[in-house]
C-alpha positions as CSV (number, residue, x, y, z in Angstrom):
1,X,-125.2,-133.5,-106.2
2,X,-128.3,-132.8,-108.0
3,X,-131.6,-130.6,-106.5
4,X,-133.8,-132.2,-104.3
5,X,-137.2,-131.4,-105.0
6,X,-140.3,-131.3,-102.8
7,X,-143.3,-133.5,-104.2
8,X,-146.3,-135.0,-103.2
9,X,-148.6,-138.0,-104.1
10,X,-151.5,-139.9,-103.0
11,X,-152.9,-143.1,-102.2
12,X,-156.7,-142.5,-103.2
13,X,-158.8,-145.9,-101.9
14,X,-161.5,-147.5,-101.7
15,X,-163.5,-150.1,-100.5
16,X,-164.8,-153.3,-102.1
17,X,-165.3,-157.0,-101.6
18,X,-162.1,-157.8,-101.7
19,X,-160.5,-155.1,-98.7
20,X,-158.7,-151.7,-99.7
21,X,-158.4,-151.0,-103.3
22,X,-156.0,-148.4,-104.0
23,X,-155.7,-146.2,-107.7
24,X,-152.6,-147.0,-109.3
25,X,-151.0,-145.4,-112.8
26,X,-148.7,-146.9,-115.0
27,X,-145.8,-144.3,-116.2
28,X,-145.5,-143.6,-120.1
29,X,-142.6,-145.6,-121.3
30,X,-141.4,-142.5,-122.3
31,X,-141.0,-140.6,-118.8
32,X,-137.8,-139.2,-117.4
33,X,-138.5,-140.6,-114.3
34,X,-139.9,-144.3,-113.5
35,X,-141.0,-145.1,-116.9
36,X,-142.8,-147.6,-116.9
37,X,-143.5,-148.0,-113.2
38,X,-146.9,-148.3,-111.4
39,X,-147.5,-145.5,-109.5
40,X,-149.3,-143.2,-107.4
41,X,-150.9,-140.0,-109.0
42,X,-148.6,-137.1,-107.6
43,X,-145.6,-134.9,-108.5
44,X,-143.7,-131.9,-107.6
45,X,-144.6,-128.9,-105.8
46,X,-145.5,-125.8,-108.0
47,X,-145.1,-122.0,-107.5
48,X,-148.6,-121.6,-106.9
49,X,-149.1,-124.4,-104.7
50,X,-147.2,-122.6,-101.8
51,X,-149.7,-119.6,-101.5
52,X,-153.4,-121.0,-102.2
53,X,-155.1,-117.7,-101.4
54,X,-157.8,-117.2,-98.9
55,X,-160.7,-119.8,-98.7
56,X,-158.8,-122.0,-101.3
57,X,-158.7,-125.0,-98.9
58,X,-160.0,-126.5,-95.8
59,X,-156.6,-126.4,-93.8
60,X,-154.9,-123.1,-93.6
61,X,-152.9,-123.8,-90.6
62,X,-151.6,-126.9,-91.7
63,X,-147.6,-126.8,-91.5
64,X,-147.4,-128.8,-95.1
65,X,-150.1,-126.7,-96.6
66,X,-148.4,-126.5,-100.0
67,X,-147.8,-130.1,-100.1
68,X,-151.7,-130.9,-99.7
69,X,-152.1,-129.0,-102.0
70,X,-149.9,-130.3,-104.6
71,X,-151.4,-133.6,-103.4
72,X,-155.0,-133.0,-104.5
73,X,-153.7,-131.1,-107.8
74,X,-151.7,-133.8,-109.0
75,X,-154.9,-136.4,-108.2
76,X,-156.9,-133.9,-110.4
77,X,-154.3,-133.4,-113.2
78,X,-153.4,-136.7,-113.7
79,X,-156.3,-138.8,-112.4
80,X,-159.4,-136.5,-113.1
81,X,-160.5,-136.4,-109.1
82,X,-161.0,-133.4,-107.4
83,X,-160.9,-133.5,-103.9
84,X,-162.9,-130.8,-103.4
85,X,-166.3,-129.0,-101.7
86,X,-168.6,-126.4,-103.0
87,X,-170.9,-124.4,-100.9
88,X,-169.8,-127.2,-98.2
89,X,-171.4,-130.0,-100.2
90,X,-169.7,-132.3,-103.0
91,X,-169.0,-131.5,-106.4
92,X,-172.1,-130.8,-108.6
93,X,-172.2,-134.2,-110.9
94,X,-172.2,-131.6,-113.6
95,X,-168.9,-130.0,-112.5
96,X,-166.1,-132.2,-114.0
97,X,-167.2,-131.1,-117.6
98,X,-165.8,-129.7,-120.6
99,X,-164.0,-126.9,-118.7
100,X,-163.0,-128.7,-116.0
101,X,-161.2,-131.1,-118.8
102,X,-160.1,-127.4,-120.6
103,X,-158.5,-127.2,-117.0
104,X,-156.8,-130.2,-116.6
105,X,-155.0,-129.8,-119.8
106,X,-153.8,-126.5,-119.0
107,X,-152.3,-128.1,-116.2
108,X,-150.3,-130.6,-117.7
109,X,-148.7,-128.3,-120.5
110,X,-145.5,-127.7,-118.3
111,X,-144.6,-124.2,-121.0
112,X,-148.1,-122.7,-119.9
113,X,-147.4,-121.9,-116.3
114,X,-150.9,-122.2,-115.7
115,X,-152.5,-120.8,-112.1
116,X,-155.5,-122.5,-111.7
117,X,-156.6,-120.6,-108.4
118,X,-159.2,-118.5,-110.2
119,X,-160.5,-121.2,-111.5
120,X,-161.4,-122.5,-108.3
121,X,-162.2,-119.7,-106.5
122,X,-164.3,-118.7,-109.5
123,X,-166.5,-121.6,-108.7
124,X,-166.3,-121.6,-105.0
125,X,-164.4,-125.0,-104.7
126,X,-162.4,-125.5,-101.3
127,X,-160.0,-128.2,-101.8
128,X,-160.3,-130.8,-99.3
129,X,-156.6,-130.5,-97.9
130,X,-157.5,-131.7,-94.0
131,X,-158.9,-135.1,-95.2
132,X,-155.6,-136.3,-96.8
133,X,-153.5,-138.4,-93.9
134,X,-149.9,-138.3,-94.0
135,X,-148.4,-141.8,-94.8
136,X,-145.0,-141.5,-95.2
137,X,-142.3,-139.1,-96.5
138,X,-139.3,-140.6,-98.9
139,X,-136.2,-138.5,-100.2
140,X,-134.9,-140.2,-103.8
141,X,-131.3,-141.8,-103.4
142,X,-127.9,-139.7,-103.4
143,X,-126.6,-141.7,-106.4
144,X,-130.0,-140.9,-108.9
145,X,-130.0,-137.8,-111.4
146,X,-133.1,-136.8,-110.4
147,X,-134.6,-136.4,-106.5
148,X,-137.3,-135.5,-104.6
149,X,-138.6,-135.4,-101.6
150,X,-141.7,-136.9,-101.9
151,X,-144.8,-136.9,-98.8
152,X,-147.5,-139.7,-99.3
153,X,-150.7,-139.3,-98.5
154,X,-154.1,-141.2,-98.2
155,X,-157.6,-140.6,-99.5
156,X,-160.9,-141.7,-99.7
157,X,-161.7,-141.6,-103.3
158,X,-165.3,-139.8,-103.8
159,X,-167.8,-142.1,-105.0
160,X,-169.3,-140.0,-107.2
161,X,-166.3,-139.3,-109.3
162,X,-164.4,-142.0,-111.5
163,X,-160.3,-141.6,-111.9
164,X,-158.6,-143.1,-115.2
165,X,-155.1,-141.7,-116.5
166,X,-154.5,-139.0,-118.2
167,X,-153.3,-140.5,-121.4
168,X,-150.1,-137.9,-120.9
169,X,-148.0,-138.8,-118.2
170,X,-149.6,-141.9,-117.7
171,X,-150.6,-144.6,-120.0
172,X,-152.5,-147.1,-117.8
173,X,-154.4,-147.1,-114.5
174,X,-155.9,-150.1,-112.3
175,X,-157.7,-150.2,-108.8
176,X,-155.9,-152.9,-106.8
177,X,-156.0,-154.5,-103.6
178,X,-152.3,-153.6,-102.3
179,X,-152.2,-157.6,-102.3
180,X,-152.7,-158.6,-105.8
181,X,-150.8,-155.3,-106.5
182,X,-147.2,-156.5,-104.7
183,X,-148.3,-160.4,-106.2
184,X,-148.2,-159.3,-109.5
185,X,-144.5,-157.1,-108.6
186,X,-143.5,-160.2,-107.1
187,X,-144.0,-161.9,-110.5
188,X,-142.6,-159.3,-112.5
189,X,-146.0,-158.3,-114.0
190,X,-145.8,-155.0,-113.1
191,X,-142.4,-152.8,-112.3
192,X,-142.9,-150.9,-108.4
193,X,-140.6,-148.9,-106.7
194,X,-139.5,-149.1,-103.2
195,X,-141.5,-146.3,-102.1
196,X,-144.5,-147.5,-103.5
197,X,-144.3,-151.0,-102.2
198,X,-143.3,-149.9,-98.7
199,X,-146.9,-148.2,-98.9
200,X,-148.7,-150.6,-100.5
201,X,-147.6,-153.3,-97.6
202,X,-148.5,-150.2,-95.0
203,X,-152.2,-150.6,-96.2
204,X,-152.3,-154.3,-95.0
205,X,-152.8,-153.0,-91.4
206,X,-155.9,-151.7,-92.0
207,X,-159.8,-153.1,-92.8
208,X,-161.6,-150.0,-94.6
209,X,-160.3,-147.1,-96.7
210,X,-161.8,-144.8,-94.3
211,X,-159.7,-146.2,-91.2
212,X,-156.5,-146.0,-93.5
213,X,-157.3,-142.4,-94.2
214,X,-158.3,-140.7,-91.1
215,X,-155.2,-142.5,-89.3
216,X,-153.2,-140.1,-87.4
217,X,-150.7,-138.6,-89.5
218,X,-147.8,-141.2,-90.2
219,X,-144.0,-140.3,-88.7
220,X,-142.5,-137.0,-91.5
221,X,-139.1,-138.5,-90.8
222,X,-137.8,-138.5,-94.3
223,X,-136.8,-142.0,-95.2
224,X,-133.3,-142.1,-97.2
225,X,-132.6,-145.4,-98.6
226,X,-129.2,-146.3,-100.1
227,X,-128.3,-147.6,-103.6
228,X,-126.1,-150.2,-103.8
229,X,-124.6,-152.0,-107.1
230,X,-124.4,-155.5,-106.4
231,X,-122.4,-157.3,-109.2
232,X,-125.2,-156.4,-112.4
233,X,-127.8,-156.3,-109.8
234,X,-128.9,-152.9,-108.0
235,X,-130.4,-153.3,-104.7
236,X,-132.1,-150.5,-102.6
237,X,-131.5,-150.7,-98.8
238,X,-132.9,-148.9,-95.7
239,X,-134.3,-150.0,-92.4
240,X,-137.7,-149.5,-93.0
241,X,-137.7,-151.4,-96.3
242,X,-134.9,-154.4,-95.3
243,X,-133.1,-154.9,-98.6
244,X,-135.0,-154.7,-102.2
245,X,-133.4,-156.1,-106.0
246,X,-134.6,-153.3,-107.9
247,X,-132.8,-154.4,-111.4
């Protein structure tokens, strides 16, 4: 049975005049996992990501520290947000420049093993780790090749700061209402997976991106679904998520 590896990804939202938008990536067609799918910015949980340092974040008692901060890493690497402070104010409009972009790249070159905790604490940036809300936690099913055990969070995307893809790992990105975002799945528009729908119908309960964010912390009972093979249809079942036709 293959690895199952920790991860982590994030809902960043905000609000507009049509309810909750949430930031959503489209997967290169080329990816190993999901291509093609709509997703949230996140991924797996690097060796440096498990020992942030002192004054590297705002949440240094937190019992999923590592995953926070894989969380805001991943939202910086492959959405170009930093959820961050310096001097206990926002980013500098300044800061998201030229090195910051030099950053970014080192990041996503996976032979580079790049630590980018000097970087910060060169800078004096605190990554905001508290103000992510725990949504939900999913573990990949038995039956795929490649698993994880992935924690969702939610954020309030800065306003001063503007996410797009990172032309890399991702080839598109949209903000959405998580209504028109399960429409268009439901027409076959755009390809979701269980996961991310189960989240995106989560956000219904709530009227401001703030509110969805500062919720208390969602249940961290890992949520296994089961594949099942269903004549040439594969359906995913579980009973948070009833049953769903994946293919």
């Amino acid at each position: 049975m293959p690895d199952v590896h920790d991860a982590a990804t994030v809902l960043l939202l905000r609000d507009s005049t049509e309810g909750i938008e949430v930031f959503m990536q489209r997967r290169g067609s080329g990816a190993a996992f999901m291509a093609g799918a709509y997703v949230f910015p996140g991924g797996k949980l690097d060796p440096w990501d498990a020992d942030p340092g002192g004054g590297l974040t705002d949440g240094a008692q937190l019992p999923d520290l590592g995953l926070r901060i894989a969380a805001v890493r991943e939202v910086f690497e492959e959405a170009g947000v930093l959820l961050g402070t310096m001097a206990g104010g926002p980013l500098p409009p300044d800061f998201l420049d030229d090195d910051a972009a030099r950053v970014r790249a080192r990041l996503h070159d996976r032979s580079d093993a790049f630590d980018w905790r000097p970087w910060l604490q060169g800078h004096g940036v605190v990554l905001s780790v508290a103000h992510l809300g725990v949504a939900s936690r999913w573990i990949t099913p038995e039956a795929e090749p490649r698993r994880f055990d992935t924690w969702f969070y939610r954020a309030v995307a800065p306003t001063d700061q503007v996410p797009d893809h990172d032309g890399v790992e991702m080839s598109d990105s949209m903000w959405v209402t998580p209504m028109e975002a399960l429409s268009r799945a439901d027409r076959g528009e755009v390809a979701v997976m269980p996961p991310t729908r189960a989240n995106l119908e989560a956000l219904g309960a709530f009227e401001s991106a703030e509110e969805a964010a500062l919720v208390p912390d969602g249940s961290t009972e890992p949520i296994l679904p089961v594949i099942e093979h269903r004549g040439e249809e594969i359906w995913v079942t579980h009973a948070t998520i009833g049953e769903l036709r994946i293919r």
